[in-house]
C-alpha positions as a Markdown table, in Angstrom:
| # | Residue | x | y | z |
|---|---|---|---|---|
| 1 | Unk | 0.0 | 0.0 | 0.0 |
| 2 | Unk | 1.5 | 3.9 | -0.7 |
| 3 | Unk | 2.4 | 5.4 | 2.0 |
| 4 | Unk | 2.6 | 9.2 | 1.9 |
| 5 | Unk | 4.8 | 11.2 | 3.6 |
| 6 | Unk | 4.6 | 15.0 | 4.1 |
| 7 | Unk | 8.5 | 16.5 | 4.7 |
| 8 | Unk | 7.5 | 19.7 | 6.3 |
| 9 | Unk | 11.3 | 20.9 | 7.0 |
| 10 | Unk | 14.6 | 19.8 | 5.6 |
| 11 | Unk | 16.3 | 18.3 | 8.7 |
| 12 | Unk | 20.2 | 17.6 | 8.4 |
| 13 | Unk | 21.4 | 14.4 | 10.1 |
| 14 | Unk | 25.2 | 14.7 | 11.5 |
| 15 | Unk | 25.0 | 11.8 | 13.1 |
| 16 | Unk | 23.9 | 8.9 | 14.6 |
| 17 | Unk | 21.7 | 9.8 | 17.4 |
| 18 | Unk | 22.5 | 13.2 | 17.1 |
| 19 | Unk | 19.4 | 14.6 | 18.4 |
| 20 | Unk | 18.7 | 12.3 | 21.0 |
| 21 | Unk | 17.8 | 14.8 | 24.1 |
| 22 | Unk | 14.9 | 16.5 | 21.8 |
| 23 | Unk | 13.2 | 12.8 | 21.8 |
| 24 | Unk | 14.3 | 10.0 | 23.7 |
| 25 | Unk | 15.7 | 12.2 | 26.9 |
| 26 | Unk | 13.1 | 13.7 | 29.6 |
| 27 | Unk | 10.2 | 16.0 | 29.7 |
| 28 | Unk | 12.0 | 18.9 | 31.7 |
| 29 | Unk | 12.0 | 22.0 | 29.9 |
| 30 | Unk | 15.7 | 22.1 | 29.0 |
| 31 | Unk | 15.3 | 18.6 | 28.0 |
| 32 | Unk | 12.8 | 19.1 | 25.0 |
| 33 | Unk | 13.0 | 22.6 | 24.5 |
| 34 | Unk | 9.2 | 23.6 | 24.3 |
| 35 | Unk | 7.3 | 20.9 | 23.6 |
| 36 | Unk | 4.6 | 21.7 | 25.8 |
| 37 | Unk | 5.4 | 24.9 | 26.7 |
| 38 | Unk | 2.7 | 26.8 | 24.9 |
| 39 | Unk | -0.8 | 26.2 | 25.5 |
| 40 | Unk | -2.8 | 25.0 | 22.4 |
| 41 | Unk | -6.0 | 25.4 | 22.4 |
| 42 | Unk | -7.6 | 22.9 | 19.8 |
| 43 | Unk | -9.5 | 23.7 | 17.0 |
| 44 | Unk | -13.3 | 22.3 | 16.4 |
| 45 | Unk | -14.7 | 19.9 | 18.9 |
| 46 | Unk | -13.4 | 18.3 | 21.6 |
| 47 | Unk | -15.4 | 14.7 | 20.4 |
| 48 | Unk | -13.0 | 11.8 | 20.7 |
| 49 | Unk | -11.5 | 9.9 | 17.6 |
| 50 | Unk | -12.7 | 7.0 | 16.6 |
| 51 | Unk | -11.1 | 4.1 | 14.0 |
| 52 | Unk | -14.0 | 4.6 | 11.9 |
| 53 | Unk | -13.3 | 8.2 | 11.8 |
| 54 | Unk | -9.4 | 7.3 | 10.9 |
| 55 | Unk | -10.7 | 4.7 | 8.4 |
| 56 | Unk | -13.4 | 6.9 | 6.8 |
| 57 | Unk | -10.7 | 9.6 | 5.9 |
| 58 | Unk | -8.4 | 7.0 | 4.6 |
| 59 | Unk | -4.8 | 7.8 | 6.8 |
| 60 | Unk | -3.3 | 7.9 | 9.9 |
| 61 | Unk | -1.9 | 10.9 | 10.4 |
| 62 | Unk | 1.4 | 10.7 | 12.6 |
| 63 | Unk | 4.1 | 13.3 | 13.2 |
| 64 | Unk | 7.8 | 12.7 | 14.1 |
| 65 | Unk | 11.1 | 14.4 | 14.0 |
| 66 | Unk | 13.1 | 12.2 | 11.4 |
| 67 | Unk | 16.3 | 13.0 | 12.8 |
| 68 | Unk | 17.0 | 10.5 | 15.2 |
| 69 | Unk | 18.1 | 7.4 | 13.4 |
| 70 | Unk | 17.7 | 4.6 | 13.8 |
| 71 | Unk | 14.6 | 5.3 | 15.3 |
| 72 | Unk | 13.4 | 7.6 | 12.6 |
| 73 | Unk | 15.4 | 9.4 | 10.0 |
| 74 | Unk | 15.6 | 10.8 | 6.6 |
| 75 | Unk | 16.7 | 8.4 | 3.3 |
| 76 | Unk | 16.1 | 10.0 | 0.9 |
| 77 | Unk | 12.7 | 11.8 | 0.3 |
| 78 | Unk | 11.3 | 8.8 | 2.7 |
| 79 | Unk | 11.1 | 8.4 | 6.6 |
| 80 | Unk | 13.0 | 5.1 | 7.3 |
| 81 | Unk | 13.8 | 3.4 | 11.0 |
| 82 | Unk | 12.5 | 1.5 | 13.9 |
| 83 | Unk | 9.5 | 3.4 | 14.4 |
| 84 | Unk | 8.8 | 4.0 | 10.5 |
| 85 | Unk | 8.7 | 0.0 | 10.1 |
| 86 | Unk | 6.0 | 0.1 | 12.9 |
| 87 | Unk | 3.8 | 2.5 | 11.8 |
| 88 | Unk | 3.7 | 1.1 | 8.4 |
| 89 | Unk | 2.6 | -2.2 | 9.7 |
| 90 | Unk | -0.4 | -0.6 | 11.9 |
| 91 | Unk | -1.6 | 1.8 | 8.8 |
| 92 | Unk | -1.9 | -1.6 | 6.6 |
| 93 | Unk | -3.5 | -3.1 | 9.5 |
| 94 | Unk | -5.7 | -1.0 | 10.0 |
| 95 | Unk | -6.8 | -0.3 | 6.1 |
| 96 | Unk | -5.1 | 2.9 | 5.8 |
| 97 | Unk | -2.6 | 4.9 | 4.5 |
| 98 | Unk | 0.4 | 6.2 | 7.0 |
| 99 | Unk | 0.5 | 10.0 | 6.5 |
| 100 | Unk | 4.0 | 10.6 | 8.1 |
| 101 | Unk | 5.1 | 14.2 | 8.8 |
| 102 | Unk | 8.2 | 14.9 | 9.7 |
| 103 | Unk | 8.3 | 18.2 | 11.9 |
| 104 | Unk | 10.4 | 20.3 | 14.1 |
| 105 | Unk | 10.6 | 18.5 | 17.6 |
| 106 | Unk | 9.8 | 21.8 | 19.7 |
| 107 | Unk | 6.0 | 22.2 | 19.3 |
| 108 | Unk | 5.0 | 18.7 | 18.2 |
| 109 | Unk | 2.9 | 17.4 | 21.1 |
| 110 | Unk | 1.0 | 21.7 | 21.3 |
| 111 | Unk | 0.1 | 20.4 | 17.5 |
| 112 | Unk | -1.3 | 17.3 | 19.1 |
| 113 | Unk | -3.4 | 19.4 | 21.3 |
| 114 | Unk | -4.6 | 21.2 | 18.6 |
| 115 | Unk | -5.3 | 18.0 | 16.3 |
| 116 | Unk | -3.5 | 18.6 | 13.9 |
| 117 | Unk | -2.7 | 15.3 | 13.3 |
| 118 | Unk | -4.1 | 11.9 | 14.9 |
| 119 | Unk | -0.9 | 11.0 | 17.0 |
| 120 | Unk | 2.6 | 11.8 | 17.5 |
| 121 | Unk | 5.0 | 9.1 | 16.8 |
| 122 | Unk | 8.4 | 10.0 | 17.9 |
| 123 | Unk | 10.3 | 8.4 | 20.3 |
| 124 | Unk | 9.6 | 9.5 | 23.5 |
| 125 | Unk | 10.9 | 9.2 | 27.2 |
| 126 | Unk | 7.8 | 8.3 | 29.3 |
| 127 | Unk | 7.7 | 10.3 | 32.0 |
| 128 | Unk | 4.9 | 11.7 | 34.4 |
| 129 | Unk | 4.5 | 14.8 | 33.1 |
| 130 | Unk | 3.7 | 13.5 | 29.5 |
| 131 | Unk | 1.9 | 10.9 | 31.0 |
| 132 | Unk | -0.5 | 13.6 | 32.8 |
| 133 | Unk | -1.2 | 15.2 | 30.0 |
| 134 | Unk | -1.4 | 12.0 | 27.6 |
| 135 | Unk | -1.7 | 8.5 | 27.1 |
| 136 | Unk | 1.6 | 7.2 | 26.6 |
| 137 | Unk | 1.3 | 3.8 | 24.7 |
| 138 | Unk | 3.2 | 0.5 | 25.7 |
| 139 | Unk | 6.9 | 0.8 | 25.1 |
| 140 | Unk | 8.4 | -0.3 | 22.1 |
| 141 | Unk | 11.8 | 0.3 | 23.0 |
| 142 | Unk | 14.5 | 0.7 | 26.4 |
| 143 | Unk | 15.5 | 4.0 | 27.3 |
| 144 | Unk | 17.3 | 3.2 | 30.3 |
| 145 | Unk | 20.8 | 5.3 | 30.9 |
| 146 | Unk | 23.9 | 3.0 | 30.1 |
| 147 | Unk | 27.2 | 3.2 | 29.9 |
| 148 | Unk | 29.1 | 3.2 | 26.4 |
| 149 | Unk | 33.2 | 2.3 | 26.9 |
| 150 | Unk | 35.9 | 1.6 | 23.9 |
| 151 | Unk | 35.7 | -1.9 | 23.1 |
| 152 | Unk | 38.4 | -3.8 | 24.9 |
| 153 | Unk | 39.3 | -1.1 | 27.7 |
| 154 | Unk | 39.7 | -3.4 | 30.7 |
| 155 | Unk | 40.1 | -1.3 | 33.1 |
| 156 | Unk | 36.2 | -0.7 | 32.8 |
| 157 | Unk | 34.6 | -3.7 | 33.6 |
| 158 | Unk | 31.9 | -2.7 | 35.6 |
| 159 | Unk | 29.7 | 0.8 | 35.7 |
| 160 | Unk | 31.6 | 1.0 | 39.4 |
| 161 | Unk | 34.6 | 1.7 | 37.5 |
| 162 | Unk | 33.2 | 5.2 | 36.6 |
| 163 | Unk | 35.8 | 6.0 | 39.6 |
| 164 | Unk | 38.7 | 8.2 | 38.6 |
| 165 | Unk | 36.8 | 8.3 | 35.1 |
| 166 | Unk | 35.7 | 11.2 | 32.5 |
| 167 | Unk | 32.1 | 10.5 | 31.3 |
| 168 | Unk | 30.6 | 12.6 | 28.3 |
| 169 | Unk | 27.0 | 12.9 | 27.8 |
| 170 | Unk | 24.8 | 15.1 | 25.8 |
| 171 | Unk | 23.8 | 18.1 | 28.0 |
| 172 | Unk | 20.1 | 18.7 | 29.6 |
| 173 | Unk | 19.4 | 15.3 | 28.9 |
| 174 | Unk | 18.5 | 12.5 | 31.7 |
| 175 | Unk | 21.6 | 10.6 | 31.0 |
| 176 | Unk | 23.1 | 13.5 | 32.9 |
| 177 | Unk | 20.8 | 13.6 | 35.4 |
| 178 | Unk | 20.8 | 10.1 | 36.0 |
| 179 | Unk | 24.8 | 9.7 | 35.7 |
| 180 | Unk | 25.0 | 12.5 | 38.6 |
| 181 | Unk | 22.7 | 10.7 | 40.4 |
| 182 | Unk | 24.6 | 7.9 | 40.6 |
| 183 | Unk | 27.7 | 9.8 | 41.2 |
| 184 | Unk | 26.5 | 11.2 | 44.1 |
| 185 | Unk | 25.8 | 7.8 | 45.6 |
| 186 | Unk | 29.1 | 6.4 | 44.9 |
| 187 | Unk | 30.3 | 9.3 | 46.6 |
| 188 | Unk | 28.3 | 8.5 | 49.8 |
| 189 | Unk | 29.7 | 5.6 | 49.6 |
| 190 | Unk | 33.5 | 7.0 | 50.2 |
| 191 | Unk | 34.4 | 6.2 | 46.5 |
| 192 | Unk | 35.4 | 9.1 | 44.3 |
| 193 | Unk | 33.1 | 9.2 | 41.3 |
| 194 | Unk | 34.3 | 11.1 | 38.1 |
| 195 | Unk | 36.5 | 13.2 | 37.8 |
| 196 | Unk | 34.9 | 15.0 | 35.3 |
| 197 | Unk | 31.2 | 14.7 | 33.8 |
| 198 | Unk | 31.9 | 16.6 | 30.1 |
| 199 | Unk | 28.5 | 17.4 | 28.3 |
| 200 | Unk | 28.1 | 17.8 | 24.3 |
| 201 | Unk | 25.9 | 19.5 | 22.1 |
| 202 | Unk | 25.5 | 16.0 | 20.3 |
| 203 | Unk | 26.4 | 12.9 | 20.9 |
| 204 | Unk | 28.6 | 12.1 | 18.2 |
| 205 | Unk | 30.8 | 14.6 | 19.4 |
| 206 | Unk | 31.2 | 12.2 | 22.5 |
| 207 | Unk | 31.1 | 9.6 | 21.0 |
| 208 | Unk | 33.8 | 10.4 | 18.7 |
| 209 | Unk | 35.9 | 12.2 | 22.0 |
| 210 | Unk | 35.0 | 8.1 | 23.7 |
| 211 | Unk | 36.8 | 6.5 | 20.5 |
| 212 | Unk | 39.6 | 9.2 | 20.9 |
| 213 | Unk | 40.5 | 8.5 | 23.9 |
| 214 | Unk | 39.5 | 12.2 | 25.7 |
| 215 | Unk | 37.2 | 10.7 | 27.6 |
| 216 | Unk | 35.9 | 7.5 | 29.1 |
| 217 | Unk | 32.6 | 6.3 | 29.2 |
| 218 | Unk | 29.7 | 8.1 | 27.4 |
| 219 | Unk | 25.9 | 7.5 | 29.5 |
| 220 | Unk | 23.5 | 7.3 | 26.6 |
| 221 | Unk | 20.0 | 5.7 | 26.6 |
| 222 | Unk | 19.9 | 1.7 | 26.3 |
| 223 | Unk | 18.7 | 1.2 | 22.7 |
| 224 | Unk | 21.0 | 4.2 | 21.1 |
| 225 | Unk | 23.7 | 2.4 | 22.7 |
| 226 | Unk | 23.0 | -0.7 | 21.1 |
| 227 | Unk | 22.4 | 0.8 | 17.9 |
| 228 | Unk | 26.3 | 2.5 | 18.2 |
| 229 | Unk | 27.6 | -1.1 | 18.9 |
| 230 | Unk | 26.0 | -2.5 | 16.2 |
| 231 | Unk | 27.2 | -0.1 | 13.7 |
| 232 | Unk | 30.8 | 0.4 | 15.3 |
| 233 | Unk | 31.5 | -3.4 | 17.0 |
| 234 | Unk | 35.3 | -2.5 | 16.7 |
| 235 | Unk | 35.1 | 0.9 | 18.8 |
| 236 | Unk | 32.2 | 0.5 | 21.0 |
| 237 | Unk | 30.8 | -1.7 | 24.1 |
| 238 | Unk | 28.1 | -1.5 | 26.4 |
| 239 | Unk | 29.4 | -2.5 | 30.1 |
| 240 | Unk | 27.6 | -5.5 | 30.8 |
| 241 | Unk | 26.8 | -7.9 | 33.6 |
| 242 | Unk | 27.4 | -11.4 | 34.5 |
| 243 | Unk | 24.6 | -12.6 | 32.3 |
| 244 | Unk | 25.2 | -10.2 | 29.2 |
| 245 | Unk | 22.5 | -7.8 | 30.5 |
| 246 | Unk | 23.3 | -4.0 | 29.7 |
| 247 | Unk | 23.4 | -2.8 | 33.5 |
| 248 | Unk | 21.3 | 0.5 | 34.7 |
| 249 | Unk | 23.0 | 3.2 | 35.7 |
| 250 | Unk | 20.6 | 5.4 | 37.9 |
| 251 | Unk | 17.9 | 4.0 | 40.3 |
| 252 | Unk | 15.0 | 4.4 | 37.6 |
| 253 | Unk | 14.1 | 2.5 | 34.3 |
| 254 | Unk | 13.1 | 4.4 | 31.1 |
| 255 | Unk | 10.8 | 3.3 | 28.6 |
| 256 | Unk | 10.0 | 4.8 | 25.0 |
| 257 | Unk | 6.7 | 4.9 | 23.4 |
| 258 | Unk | 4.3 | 7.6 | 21.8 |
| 259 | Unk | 1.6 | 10.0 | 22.5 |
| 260 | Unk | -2.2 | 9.9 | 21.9 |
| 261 | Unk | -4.9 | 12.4 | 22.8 |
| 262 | Unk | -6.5 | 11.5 | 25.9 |
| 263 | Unk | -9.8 | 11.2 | 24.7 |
| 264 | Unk | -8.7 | 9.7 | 21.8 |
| 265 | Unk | -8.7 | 6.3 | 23.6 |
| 266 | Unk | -10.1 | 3.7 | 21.1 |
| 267 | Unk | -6.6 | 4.9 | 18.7 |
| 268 | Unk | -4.7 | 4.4 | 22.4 |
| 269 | Unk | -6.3 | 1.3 | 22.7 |
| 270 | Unk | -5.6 | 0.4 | 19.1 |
| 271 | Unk | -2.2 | 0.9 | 19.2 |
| 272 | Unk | -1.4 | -0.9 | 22.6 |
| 273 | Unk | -3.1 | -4.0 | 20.8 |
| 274 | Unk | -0.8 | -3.6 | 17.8 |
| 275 | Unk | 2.0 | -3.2 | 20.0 |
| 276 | Unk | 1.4 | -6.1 | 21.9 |
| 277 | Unk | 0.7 | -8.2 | 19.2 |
| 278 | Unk | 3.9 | -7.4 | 17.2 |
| 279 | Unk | 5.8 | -8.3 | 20.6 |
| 280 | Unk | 3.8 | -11.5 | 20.5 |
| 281 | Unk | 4.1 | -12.7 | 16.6 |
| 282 | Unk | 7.8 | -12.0 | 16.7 |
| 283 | Unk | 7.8 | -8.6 | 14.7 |
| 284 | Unk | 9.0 | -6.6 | 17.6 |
| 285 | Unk | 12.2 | -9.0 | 18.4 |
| 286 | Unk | 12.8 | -9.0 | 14.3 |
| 287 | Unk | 13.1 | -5.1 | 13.8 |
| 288 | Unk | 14.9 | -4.8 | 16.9 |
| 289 | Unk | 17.5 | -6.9 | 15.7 |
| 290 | Unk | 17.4 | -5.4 | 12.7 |
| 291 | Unk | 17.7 | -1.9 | 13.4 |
| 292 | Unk | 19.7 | -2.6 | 17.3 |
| 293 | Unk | 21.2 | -5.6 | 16.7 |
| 294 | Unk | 19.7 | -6.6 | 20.5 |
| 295 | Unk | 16.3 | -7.3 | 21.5 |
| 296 | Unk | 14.7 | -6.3 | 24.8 |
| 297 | Unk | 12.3 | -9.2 | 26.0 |
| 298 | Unk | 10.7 | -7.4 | 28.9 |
| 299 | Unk | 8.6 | -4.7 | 27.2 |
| 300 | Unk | 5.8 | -4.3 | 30.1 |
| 301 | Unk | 2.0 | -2.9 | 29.6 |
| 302 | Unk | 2.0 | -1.6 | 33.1 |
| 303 | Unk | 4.1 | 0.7 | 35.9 |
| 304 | Unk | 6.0 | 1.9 | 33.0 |
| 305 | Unk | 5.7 | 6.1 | 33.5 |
| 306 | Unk | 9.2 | 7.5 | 34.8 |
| 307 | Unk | 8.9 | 9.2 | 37.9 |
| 308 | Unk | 11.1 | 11.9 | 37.5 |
């Protein structure tokens, strides 16, 4: 089936990942510039949508920022990624053509408000504060802050060994929040922490810096992470534990998913379904591995907002 997509702004990609904070990171306002920050009031009535109403205009209309691969991204004149493959598979599912916009990132979820599309589709960090406002669907993805080191440093083996260590992040993002955090309690713990947390515009920046040696560990979000590994498996590893599993650092898990209207709770409903089939038929684990090169098994459909 044609799928349209509607490129509202030329978006440069630097990087991998480059734009991380504006999506995946957390709801503050330094975090996502002003996502929120102006009230919206929408247009028309305030009547919920329905499927028939999405299936009697022909699309779903989603909106992303297609500049944070491999998530979502620019090839071409086409939106390609993680989350494109998804929503592709739930417009043909659902009868429908995907109308995919690509848009500025500051702003996108005041659009929602003001219905100017059906849903937004980018990844997001679920927090409380989006979660007050809307329905955040199951996650599709792991957020949670890790720890990136060059492959084969051995004296990192553990997320401990921050000690004595420089660790880059990207700034206003909660992989710095969460990386102090956990500084601090290494620090009531009589250990020394790092000697220097170093923040970045973009990640690439500290991710090249990591490869260079002018710093040590970079704290990125779990499936970014993975998706560096995968591309760069000569320069790049995630610090592990004893059983392979990519180890938190912080006291609170992150999950990724998307935003839907309140009201709008048969699409909510619609999309959890989709969501929780694909993680049942396999197609979760098989784009996962094709776009991280890892899959995360323990997706859950409840207590998965981020407190803070």
């Amino acid at each position: 089936m044609k799928k349209f997509i509607k490129k509202i702004m030329a978006i440069a990609t630097v990087g991998v990942l480059s734009v991380a904070c504006f999506s995946g990171c957390g709801s503050t306002a330094t975090s996502t510039g002003s996502e929120d920050s102006t009230a919206v009031t929408a247009s028309g009535s305030d009547e919920a949508l329905t499927l028939d109403a999405i299936k009697a205009k022909g699309k779903l209309s989603v909106a992303t920022e297609a500049a944070y691969e491999p998530f979502e991204y620019m090839e071409g004149d086409e939106i390609v990624g993680y989350n494109a493959d998804l929503f592709h598979k739930i417009a043909d599912d659902l009868g429908v053509e995907l109308d995919y916009q690509d848009l500025p990132f500051q702003g996108i979820l005041a659009g929602l408000d003001a219905k100017k599309y059906d849903m937004v589709g980018a990844t997001l960090g679920i927090t409380a504060e989006r979660a007050a406002k809307y329905t955040m669907t199951y996650p599709v993805e792991r957020g949670t802050n890790v720890f990136l080191k060059r492959k084969g440093d051995d004296s990192i083996k553990t997320i401990e060994d921050m000690n004595g260590k420089v660790v880059g992040t990207q700034t206003a993002c909660y992989n710095e929040t969460d990386t102090k955090a956990y500084n601090e309690k290494l620090k009531s713990e009589g250990k020394e922490g790092y000697t220097e947390l170093k923040t970045y515009d973009s990640f690439p920046e500290a991710y090249m810096e990591l490869k260079n040696g002018q710093i040590d560990l970079v704290a990125q979000n779990y499936a970014s992470a993975s998706a560096i590994v995968m591309k760069n498996p000569d320069d790049y590893e995630i610090i592990k534990d004893a059983n392979g599993q990519a180890v938190m650092v912080g006291d609170e898990e992150t999950w990724l998913g998307w935003a839907v209207r309140k009201q709008d709770t048969e699409l909510s409903d619609y999309i959890n379904s989709e969501i929780k089939k694909f993680k049942e038929d396999g197609t979760l684990a098989e784009l996962q591995n094709k776009w991280f090169g890892e899959t995360v098994d323990n997706l859950p459909e409840s207590d998965y907002v981020r407190n803070n």
